[in-house]
C-alpha positions as CSV (number, residue, x, y, z in Angstrom):
1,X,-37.6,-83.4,-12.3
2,X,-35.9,-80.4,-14.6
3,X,-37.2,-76.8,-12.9
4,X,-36.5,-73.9,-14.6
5,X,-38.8,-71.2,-12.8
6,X,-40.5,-68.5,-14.2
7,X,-41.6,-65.6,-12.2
8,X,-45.2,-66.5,-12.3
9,X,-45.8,-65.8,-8.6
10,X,-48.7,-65.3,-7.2
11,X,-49.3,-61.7,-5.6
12,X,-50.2,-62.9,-2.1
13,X,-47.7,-62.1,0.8
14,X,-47.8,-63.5,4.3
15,X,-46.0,-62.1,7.7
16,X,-45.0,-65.3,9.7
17,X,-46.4,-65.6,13.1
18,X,-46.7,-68.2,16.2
19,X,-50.0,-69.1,14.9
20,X,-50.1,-70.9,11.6
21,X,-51.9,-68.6,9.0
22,X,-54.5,-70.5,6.8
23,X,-54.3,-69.4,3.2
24,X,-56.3,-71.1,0.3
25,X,-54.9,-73.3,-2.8
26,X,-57.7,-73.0,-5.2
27,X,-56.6,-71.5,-8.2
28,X,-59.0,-70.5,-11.5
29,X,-60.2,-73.7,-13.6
30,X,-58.0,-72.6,-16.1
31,X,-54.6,-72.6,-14.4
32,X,-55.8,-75.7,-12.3
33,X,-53.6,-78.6,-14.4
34,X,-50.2,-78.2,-15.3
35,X,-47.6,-80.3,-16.8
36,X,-44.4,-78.6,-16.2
37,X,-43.3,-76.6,-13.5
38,X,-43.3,-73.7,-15.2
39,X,-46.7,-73.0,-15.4
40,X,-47.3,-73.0,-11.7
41,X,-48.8,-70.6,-9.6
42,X,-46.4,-69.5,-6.2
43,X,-47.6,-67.8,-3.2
44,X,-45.5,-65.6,-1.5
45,X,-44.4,-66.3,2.1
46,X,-42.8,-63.5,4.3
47,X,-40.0,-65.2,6.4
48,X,-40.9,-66.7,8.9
49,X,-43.7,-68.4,7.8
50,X,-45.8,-70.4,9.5
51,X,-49.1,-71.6,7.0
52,X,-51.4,-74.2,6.9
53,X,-53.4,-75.0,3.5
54,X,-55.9,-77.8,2.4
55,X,-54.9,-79.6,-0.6
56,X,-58.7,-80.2,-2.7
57,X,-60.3,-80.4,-5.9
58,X,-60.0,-77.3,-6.5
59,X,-56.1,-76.9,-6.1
60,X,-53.3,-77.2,-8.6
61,X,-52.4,-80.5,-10.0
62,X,-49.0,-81.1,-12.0
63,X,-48.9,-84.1,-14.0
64,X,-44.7,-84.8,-14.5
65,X,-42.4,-87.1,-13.7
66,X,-44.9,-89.4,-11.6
67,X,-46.3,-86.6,-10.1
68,X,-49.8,-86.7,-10.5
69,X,-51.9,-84.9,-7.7
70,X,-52.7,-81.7,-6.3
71,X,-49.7,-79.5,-5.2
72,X,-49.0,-76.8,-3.4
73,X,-46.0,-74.4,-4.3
74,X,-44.6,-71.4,-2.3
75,X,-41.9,-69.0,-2.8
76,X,-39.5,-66.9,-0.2
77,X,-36.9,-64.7,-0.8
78,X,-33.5,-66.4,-1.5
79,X,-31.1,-63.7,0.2
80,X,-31.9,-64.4,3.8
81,X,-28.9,-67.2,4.6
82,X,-29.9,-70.2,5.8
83,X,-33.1,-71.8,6.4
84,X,-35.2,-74.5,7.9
85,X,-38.1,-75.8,5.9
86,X,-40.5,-78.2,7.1
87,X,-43.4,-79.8,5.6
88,X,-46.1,-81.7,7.8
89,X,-49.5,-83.7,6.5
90,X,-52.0,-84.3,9.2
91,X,-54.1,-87.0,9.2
92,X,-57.7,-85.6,8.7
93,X,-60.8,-87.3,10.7
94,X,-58.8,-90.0,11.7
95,X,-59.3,-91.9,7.9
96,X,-57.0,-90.1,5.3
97,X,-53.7,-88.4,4.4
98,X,-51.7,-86.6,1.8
99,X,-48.3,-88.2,1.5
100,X,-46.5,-85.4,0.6
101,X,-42.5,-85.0,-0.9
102,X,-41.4,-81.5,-1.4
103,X,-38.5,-79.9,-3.1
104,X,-36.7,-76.7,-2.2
105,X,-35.2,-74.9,-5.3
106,X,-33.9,-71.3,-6.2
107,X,-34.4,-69.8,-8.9
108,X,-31.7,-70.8,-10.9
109,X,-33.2,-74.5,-10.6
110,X,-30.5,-75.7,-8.6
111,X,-31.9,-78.1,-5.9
112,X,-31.1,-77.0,-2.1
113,X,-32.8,-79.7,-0.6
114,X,-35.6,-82.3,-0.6
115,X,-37.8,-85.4,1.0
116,X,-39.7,-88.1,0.3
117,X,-42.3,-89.3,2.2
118,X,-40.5,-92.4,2.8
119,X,-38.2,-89.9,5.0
120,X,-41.1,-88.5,7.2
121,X,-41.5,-89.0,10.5
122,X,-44.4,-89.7,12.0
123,X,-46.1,-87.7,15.1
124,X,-48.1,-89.1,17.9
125,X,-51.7,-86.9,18.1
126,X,-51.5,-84.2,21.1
127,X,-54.2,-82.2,22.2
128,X,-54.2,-79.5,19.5
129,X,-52.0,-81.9,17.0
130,X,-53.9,-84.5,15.2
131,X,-51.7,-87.2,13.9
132,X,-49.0,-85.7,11.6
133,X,-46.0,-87.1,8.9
134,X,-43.2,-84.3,9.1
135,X,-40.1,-84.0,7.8
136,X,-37.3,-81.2,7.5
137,X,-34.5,-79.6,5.9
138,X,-31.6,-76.6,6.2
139,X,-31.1,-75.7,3.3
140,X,-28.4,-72.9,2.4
141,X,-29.0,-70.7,-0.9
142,X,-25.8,-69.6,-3.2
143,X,-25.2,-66.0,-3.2
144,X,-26.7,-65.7,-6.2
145,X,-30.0,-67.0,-5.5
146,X,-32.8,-64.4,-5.3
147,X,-35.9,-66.7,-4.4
148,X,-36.6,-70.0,-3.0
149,X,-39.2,-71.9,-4.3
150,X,-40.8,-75.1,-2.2
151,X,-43.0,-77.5,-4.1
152,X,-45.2,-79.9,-2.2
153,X,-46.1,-82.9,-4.5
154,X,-47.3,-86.6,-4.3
155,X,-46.2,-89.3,-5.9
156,X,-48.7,-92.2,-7.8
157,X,-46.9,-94.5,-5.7
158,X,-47.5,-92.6,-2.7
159,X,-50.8,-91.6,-2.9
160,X,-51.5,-95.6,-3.9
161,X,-49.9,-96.6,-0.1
162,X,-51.5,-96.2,3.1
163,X,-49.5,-94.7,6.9
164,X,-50.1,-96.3,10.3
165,X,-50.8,-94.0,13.7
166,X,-51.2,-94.9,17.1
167,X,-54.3,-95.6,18.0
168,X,-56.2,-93.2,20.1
169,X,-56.6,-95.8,23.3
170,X,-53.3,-96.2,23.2
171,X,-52.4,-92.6,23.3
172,X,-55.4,-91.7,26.0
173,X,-53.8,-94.5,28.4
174,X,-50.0,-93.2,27.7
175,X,-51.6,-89.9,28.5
176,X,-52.1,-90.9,31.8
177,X,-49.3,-93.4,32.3
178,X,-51.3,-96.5,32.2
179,X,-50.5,-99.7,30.1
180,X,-51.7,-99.7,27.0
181,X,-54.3,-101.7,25.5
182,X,-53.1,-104.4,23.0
183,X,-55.1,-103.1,20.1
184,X,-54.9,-102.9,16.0
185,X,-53.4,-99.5,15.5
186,X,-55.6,-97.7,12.4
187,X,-54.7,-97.9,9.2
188,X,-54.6,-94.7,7.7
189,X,-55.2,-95.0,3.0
190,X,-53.2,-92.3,1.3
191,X,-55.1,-89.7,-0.7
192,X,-54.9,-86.7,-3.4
193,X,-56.5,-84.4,-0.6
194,X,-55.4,-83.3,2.8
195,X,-54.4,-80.9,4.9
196,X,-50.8,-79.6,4.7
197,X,-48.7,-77.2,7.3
198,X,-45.3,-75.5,6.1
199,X,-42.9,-73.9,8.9
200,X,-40.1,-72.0,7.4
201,X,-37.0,-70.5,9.6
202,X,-34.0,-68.8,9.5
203,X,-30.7,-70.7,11.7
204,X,-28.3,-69.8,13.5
205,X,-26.0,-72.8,11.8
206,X,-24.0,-70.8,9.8
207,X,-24.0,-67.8,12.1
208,X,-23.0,-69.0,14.8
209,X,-19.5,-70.7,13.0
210,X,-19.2,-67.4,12.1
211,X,-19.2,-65.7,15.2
212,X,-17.2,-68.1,16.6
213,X,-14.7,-69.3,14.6
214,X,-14.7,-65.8,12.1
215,X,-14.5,-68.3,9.6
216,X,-16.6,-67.9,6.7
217,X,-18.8,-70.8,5.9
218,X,-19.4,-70.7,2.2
219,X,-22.7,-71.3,0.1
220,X,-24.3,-74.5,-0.7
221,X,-21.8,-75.2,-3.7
222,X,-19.0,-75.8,-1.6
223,X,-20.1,-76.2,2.0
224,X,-20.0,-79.9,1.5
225,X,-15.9,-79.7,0.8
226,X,-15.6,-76.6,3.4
227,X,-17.0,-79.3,6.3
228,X,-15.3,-82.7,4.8
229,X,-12.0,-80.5,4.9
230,X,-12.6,-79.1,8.2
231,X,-13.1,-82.4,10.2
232,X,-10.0,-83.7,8.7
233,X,-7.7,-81.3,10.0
234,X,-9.8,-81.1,13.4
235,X,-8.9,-84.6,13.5
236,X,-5.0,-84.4,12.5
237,X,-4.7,-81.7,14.9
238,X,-6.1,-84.2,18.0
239,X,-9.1,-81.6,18.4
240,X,-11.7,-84.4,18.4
241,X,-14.1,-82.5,20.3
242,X,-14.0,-79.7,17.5
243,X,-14.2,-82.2,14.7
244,X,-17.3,-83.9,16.8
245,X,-18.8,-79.9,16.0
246,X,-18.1,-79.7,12.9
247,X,-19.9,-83.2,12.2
248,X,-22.8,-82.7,13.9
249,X,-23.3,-79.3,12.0
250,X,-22.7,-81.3,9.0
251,X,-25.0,-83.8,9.8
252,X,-27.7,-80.9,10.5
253,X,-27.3,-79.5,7.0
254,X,-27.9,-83.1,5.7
255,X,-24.5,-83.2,4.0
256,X,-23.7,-87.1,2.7
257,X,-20.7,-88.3,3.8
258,X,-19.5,-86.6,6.7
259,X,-19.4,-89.8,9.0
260,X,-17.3,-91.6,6.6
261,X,-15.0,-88.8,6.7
262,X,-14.9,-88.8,10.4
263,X,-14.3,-92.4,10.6
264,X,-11.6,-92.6,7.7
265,X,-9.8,-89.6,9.8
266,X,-9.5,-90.9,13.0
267,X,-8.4,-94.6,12.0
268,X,-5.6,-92.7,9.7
269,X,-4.9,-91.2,12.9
């Protein structure tokens, strides 16, 4: 997908809490289809967010790129550093599921992060929790960017697939440490509906090099050399646990590559 976004947000602001905050995403029959980002509708999350919405007939669908279902679309404030963003689908009465992707942008278009839903995890039900697919990112804005925009989305294939969850026998024995039974786990088919939950942090990833270090950990354009660069020379300098740092930081701001850089260092070495 191409964004270019428009500041067509939506005038509804949120303070983030411990409690997810349930807001709606029914927008007027008139706005409901779109087929291009920029005619989207955003809400506005205060940092750090912590919301829960129901995808339904009455949401926003976007029609591009083989996305064709409902969506739901927030924005934050792009000048806070780095961020966590996580995106979770619950499985609702134990029959059906949104299988959500999601995209985090700026407002520049330039893509900070993303996830398909073959890249979710899935989460056992807990007493609160039901069943739940989750995934999440760390995304760090350029200095430059002003807003963040995350886009929840399905794809046809997606919504065409179906999610497996433990069944509920099994979880009540593990519950209580007993063996459990050797049954069928459920099934679960794929829908356009569901019931979404968006967590959205600040770090302490790039903080904390800076505190320690006083080095300056630069922007998402270049963090990628910055860290590649860094290992390297941790490496040539026989500092292997720094270097082991430095790659697991990498590794947290999903940054391709770093492992092979590792490796190719320390056999050079």
């Amino acid at each position: 997908m191409k964004y270019k976004w428009l500041p067509l947000v939506a005038a509804f602001s949120l303070a983030g809490c411990s409690a997810p905050q349930v807001i709606s995403s029914d927008v007027e029959p008139s706005q409901q289809v779109s087929t291009s980002v920029e005619l989207l509708s955003w809400t506005k999350l205060d940092l750090p967010a912590n919301v829960t919405t129901e995808l339904g007939k009455n949401s926003q669908i976007l029609l591009l790129d083989g996305t064709a279902s409902p969506v739901a679309t927030f924005t934050v404030d792009g000048n806070r550093g780095s961020l966590d963003v996580e995106v979770a689908s619950l499985v609702v009465k134990e029959s059906s599921m949104y299988a959500p992707s999601f995209k985090v942008t700026d407002d520049k278009g330039r893509v900070l992060g993303e996830k398909r839903f073959s890249e979710f995890e899935y989460r056992e039900a807990k007493v609160l929790d039901p069943d739940q697919y989750a995934a999440k990112v760390t995304v760090i804005p350029f200095d430059d960017s002003k807003a963040l925009h995350i886009l929840v989305y399905s794809t046809k294939e997606d919504i065409a697939g179906s999610s497996t969850v433990t069944h509920p026998a099994k979880l009540y024995a593990k519950a209580r440490s007993n063996q459990p039974p050797e049954i069928a786990d459920p099934v679960i088919l794929h829908s356009l509906y569901g019931t979404l939950t968006v967590k959205i942090d600040a770090n302490n990833v790039v903080t904390k090099r800076e505190q320690t270090e006083n080095e300056y950990i630069p922007s998402a354009a270049t963090s990628e050399e910055y860290y590649k660069s860094a290992i390297e020379k941790a490496v040539a300098e026989d500092n292997i646990p720094k270097a082991l740092s430095l790659l697991d930081e990498a590794k947290a701001l999903n940054i391709e590559g770093a492992q092979e850089i590792f490796v190719k260092a320390i056999n050079a070495k």
